[in-house]
N, C-alpha and C positions, 0 to 999 in steps of 0.2 A: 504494500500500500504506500502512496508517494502523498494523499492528500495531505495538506496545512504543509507540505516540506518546500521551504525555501525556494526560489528561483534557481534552477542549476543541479540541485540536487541530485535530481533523476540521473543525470549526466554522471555526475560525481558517485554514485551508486555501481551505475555499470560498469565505470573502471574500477573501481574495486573489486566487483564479480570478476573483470577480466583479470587484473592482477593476482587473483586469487587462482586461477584457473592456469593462469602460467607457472606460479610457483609449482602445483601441484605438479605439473610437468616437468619439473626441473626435478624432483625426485623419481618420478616413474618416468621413463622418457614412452611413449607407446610404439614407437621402433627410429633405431636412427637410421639416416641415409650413410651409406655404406660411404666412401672417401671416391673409389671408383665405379661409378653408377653406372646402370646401365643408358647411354643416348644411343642412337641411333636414325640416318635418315629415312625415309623411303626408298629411295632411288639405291640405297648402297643394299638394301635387305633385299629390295624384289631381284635383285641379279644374282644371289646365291644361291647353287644349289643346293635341289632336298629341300628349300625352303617352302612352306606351305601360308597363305592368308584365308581370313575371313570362312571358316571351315561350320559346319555344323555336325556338330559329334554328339549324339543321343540328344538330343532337345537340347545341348548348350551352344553358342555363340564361342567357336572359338578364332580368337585375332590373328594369334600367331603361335605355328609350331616348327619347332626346328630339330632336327633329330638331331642322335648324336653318331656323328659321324668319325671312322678313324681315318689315320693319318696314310695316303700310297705312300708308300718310297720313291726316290729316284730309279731310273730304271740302273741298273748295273752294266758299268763299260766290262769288253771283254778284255781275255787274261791278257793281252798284250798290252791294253793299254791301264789296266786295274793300276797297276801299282805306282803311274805315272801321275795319278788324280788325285788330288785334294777334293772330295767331294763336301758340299754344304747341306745341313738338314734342310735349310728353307729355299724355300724355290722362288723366294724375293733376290738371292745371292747367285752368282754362277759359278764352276765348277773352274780351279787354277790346276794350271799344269805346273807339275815340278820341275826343278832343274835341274837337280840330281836325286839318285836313290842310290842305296845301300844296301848291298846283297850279304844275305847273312845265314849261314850255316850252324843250324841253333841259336847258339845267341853271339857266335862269332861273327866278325865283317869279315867277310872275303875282297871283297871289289866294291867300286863305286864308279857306276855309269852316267855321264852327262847324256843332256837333252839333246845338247849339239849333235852327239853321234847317233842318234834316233832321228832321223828325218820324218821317216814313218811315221812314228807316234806321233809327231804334230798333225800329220794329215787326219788319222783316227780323232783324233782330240777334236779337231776343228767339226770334223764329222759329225761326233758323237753329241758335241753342243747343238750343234745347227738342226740334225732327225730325231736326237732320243732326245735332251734336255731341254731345250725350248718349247716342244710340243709338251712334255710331262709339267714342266713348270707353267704353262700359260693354261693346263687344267686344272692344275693343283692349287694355284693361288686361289680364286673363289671360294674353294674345300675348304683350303686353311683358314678362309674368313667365315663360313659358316659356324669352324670348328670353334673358332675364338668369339663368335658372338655368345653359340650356345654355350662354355665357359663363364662366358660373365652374367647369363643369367640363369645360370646353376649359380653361382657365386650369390647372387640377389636372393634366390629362394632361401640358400641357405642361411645366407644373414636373416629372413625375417622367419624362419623354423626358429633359429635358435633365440630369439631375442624375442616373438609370439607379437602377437597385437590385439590390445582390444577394443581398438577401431579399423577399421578398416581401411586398405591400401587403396590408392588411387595411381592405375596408370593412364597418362596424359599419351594421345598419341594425336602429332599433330599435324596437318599436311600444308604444304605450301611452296612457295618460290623463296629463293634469295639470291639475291642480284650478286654477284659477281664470283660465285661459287660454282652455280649451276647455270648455265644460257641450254634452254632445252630445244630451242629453234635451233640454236646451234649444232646439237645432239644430233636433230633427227634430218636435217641437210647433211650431217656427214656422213650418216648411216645409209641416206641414200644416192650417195652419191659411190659408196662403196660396194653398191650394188649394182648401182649403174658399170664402174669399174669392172666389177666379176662379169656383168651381161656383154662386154665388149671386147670381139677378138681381137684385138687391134692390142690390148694389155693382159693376151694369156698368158696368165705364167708366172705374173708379176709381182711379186712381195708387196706388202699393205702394211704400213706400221699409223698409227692415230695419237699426234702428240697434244697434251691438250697444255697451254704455257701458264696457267693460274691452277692452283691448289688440286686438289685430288678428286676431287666429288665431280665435275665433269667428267673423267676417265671414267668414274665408275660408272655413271649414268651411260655414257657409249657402251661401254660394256657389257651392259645389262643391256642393251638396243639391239644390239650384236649377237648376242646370244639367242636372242630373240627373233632376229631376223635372219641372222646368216648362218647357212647348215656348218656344222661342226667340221664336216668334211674340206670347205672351203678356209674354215679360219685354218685350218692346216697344213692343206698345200700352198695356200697364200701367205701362210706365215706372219698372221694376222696379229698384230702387238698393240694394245692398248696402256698409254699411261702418261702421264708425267715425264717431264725430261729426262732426272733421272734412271728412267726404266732403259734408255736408250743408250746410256753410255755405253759405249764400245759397240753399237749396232749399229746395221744400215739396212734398209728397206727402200727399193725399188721406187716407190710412190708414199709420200710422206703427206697424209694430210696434217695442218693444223690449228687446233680453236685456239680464237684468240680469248673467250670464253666473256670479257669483260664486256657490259652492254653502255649505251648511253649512261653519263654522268659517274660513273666509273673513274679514279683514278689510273692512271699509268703503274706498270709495274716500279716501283722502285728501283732507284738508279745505284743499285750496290754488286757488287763485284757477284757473290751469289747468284743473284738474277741475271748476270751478265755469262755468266758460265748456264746458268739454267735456260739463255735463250740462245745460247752460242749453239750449246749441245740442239735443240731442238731444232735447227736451222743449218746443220750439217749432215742431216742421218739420210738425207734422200738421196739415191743413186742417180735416179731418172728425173722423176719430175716430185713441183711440191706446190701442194694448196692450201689458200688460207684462208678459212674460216671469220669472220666478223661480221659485228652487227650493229658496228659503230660507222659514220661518216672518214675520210680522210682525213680533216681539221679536226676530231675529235678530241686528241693528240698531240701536243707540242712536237715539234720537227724532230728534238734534240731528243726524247723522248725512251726510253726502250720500241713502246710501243708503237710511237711514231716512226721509229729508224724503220719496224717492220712493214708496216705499210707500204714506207718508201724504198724501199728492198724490191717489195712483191710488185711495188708500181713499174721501178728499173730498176731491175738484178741486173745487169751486166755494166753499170757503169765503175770506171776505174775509182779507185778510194787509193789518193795519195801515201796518206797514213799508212794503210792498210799494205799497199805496195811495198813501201819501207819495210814492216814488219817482217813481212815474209821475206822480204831479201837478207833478213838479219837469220833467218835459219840457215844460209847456205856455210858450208863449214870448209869451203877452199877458194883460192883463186878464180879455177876452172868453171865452179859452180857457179859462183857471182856472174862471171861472164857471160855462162846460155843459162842463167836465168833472164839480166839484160835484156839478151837476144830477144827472148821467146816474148818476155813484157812488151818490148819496143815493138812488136808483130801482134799488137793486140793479144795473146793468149791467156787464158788461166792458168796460172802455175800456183797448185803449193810447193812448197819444199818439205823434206824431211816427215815424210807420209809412212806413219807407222802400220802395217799390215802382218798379221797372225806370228807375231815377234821380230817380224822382221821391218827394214825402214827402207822406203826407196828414196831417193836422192828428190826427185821432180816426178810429179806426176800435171799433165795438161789436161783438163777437163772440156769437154763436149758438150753439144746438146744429145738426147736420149740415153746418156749413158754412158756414151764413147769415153774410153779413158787410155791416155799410152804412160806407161811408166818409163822413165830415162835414168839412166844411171850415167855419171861422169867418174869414170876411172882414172885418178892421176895415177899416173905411173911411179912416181915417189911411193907409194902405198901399195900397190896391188903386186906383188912378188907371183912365181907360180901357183902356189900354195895359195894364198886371197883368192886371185882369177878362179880356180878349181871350188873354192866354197861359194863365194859369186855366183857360177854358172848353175852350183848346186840348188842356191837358195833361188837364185829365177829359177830353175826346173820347177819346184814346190810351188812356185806363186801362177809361175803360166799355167799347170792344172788348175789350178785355183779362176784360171781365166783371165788371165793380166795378159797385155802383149807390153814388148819389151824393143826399147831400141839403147843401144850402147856405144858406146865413144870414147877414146883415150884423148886424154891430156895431150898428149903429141900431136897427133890426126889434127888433135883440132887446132894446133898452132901453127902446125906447118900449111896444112888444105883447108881453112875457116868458113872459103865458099862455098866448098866441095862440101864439107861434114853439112853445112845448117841447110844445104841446099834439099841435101837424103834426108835432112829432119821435116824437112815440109812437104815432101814428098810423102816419107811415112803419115804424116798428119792427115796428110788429104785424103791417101787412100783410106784413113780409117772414117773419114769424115768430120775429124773434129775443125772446126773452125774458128776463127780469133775470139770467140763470146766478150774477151774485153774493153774490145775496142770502140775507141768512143765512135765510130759512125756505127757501129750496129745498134742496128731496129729492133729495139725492147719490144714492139709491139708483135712483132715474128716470135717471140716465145712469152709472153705474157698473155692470157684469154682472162676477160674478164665478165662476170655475170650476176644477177641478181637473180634471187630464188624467195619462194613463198611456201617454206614446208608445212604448213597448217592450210595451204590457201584461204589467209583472212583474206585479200583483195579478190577473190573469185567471190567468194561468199557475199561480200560486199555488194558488187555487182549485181548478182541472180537478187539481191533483196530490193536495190533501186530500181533494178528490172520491174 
């Protein structure tokens, strides 16, 4: 009863009820929140498998069940190459090759073999990553994320068994967008344009990697598209890689799409070395060709930008970057090298230097349009004894299966005949068709295609309604 009580009182009453009712809680707590709770979004749970929604089991509503699933193994290399591997439990990690082993007769050493004197075993190894590892790892990852979801809420039950409740638990499940995490236009244009891809003779054959350049949850979201849409059979022989830059070091796929995920009003990626290596790597892994995803304007973007540099990339990739030119002239590691790199710059070409491939390094590699790639080695003769030449020719044998072609040149040749050597170098070029891409008269618009798309068709929609 509150009659005759003061102005305010009633007020003054209920926070007392309430401070009364909190203390009580500070002795009995009715369950605490575990420290590692369980979140989760939509888009990362519908992509795992074994995962089931919205189910009805005996007259209940159930949301969500997740079995418990156990862990494949890697598949096992064979006995030639077994004892060569460092192999990793998770399939987030790749498999290192050693560089020497240790042969042991009980628990004696007998000998110890270098990698060097195994040509072989690089070739198995490269192998073995490329058909049994990559295919086992890009199954395995989802597993391990069902494995770890169902984990943490085994963990959750378990905390509120042991600690009881007598109110009752509220789980919150919430659905929605957030801007610069997830672009789901983005998602479902690249899903189908990876279809379009597979539909098209013109790129049978051709490896598919999906970089997406902001946070995690759009890879996952493609993933989940992916999974959904494209037969298992294809993400296999296509050698179909979904992720984050990250995921891509040391990879390279044919056809590289990538989201740029961020939408209107969006910040730029931060300008720190991090991001700089995170957009480096994501903007080198394509062999053939590479698309970019956005769903921003041009100007969206400061020039100076990360994300405006990419834009202005995709607008014209083939203009020369002075900086950039220097850079790469500071890997050449002789005389010689300086010089036909020079050469090759002043002729328009793309040159890296010092192109690291399956442990070994080529001197210059010139890059192409579709692919085309020649590798060139300059041999001073100061350096290359019988003995060098003979591992030399070895190490090209291992790379030209691999598919490299190869032109080679001594230090002399080219001092004494300088017209004669660069002359056979342009002559190799053409035949393979690689052509000057750096040079400032070529026509960006000859490999640039540019287009706009409507993967929901809201503006069809639009129409048939003012129709």
């Amino acid at each position: 009863m509150t009659e005759g009580l003061a102005p305010g009182a009633p007020q003054v009453l209920d926070l007392l009820s309430y401070i009364e009712q909190v203390e009580k809680l500070k002795t009995k707590p009715a369950f605490s929140v575990p420290t590692e709770f369980f979140v989760a979004y939509q888009h990362e749970l519908k992509g795992l498998p074994e995962l089931q929604f919205n189910l009805q089991v005996e007259g209940d509503d159930v949301w969500l069940r997740l079995p418990r699933l156990q862990e494949i193994a890697a598949p096992e290399p064979d006995e030639i190459l077994r004892p060569w591997v460092a192999l990793p439990k998770s399939p987030e990690k790749t498999p290192e090759l050693k560089g020497e082993i240790i042969i042991l007769e009980g628990k004696r050493e007998v000998a110890r073999e270098r990698i060097e004197e195994h040509l072989e075993v690089r070739e198995l190894f490269d192998w073995y990553v490329e058909y049994q590892w990559e295919p086992w790892a890009m199954a395995e990852r989802p597993r391990r994320k069902t494995i770890a979801r169902y984990n943490q809420l085994f963990s959750v039950q378990q905390a509120i068994s042991s600690e009881g409740a007598d109110t009752p638990l509220e789980l919150v499940w919430g659905i929605g967008y957030r801007k610069g995490d997830v672009n789901d236009p983005e998602a479902k244009a690249m899903v189908d344009e990876i279809e379009s891809i597979l539909a098209d003779p013109v790129f049978e054959g051709r490896s598919i990697g999906v970089v997406t350049l902001h946070g995690t949850a759009q890879a996952a979201l493609i993933h989940k598209l992916v999974s959904e849409r494209i037969s298992p059979i294809d993400v296999i022989a296509r050698k179909i890689a979904i992720g984050p830059p990250p995921v891509f070091q040391g990879r390279e796929r044919d056809i590289i799409l990538v989201s740029m995920v961020q939408g209107p009003g969006n910040q730029s990626a931060a300008n720190r070395a991090d991001m700089h290596q995170r957009f480096n790597v994501a903007l080198s892994r394509a062999r053939d060709r590479m698309y970019l995803f956005r769903s921003v304007g041009e100007t969206e973007f400061r020039e100076d930008s990360l994300n405006g540099k990419v834009i202005s990339h995709f607008k014209q990739p083939f203009r020369q970057d002075a900086k950039k030119v220097r850079a790469l002239r500071e890997k050449c590691e002789s005389g010689f090298e300086f010089e036909m790199f020079d050469e090759l710059v002043r002729r328009g070409f793309r040159v890296e230097p010092q192109v690291p491939c399956g442990g070994y390094r080529i001197d210059f590699v010139v890059e192409g349009n579709e692919g085309r790639r020649l590798a060139i080695e300059c041999d001073g003769d100061r350096f290359h004894g019988p003995g060098q030449w003979q591992d030399d020719m070895m190490r090209q044998r291992v790379l030209e299966r691999a598919g490299w072609t190869f032109w080679r040149c001594f230090a002399s040749s080219f001092v004494r005949r300088r017209e004669t050597v660069l002359t056979d170098l342009m002559q190799t070029l053409q035949k393979l068709g690689i052509e000057p891409l750096g040079a400032e008269t070529v026509d960006n618009t000859v490999w640039v295609h540019y287009k706009e798309v409507d993967p929901y068709g809201v503006e069809a929609d639009e129409e048939q309604e003012i129709a």
